[in-house]
N, C-alpha and C positions, 0 to 999 in steps of 0.2 A: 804388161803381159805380151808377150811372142808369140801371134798367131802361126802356125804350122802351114808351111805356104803346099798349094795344092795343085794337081798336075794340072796341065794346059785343056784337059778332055774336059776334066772335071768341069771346068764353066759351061762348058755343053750340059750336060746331066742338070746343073744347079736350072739352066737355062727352060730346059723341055720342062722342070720341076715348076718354074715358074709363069709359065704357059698353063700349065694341065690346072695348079692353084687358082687362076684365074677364071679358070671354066666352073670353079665348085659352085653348085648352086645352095653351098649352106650362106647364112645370110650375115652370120658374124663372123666366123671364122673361117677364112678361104685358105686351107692347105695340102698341101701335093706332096706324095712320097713315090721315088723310083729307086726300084729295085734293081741293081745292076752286076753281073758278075761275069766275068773274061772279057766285057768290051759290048755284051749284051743284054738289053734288058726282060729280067724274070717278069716284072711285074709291076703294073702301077696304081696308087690308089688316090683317093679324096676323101678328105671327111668328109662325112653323112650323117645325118640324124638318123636313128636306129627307128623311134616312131614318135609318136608327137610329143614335145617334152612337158608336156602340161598332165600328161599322164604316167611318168616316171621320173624319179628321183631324180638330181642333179648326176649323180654316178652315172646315170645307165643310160643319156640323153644320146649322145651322140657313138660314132666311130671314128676312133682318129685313123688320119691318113695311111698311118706306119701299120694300123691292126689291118685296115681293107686290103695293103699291100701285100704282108705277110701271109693274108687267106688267099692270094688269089697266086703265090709264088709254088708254092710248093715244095721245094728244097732250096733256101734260101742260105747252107751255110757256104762261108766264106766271100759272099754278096757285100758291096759298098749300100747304103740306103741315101739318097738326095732327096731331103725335104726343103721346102719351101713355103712361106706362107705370105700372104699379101692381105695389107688391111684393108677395112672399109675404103679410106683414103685414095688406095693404088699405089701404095707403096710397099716394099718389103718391110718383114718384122721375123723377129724373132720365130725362130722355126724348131730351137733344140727339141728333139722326143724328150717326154715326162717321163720319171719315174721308172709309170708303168707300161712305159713301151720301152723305155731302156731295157726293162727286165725281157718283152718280148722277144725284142733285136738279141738279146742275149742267147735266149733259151732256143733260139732257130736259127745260133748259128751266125749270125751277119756280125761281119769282121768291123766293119770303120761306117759312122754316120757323119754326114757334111750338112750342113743347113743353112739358112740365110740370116740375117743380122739386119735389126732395122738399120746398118748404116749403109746396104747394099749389098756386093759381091766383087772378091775379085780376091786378088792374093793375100791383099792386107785384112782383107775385112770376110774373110770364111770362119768359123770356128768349126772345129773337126775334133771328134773327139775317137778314141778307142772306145771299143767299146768294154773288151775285157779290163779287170782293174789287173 
């Protein structure tokens, strides 16, 4: 497979993405999304635990990155999103949005998601997807 090689900024964005992951005070999973559109960014976020998970269902435990993003952007259409996640280790991992934040990024509009890959970052190794099918 042919990764899609990505503009020279863009290692910036992935970069701040993987600064801000680092800061997460959640305790498994450290991830960062930025919200970026003309060269600016709308907004950034971090997973969160929403409240203690011993008291709600597996579903409803946390906020992923992309959901904190998206409430705190405001009009996010035609917006690039940069997530990033870094594991317990200190290494990157896999950062693609689920599902159901695919469906978010959808519904609000953000045009292209870029993420990290546990094999790092750089031309070869981004995966970038459209978001529209």
């Amino acid at each position: 497979m042919i990764l899609p090689m990505i503009r020279p900024y863009e290692h910036r964005w992935l970069t701040n993405a993987v600064n801000l992951a680092e800061m997460s005070t959640h305790p498994q999973w450290k991830v960062a999304a930025i919200l970026v559109k003309g060269g600016r960014v709308l907004s950034m976020g971090v997973n969160r635990y929403r409240n203690s998970p011993a008291k709600v269902g597996l579903e409803g435990v946390s906020y992923h990155a992309e959901e904190v993003a998206l409430k705190r952007a405001g009009d996010a259409s035609g917006a690039t999103i940069y997530v990033a996640r870094v594991t317990r280790s200190g290494y990157l991992g896999l950062a693609k949005p689920c599902e159901k934040c695919q469906e978010l990024l959808e519904t609000h509009g953000v045009r292209r998601a870029v993420w990290t890959t546990q094999h790092g970052y750089g031309k070869q190794r981004i995966e970038s997807m459209s978001i529209f099918r």
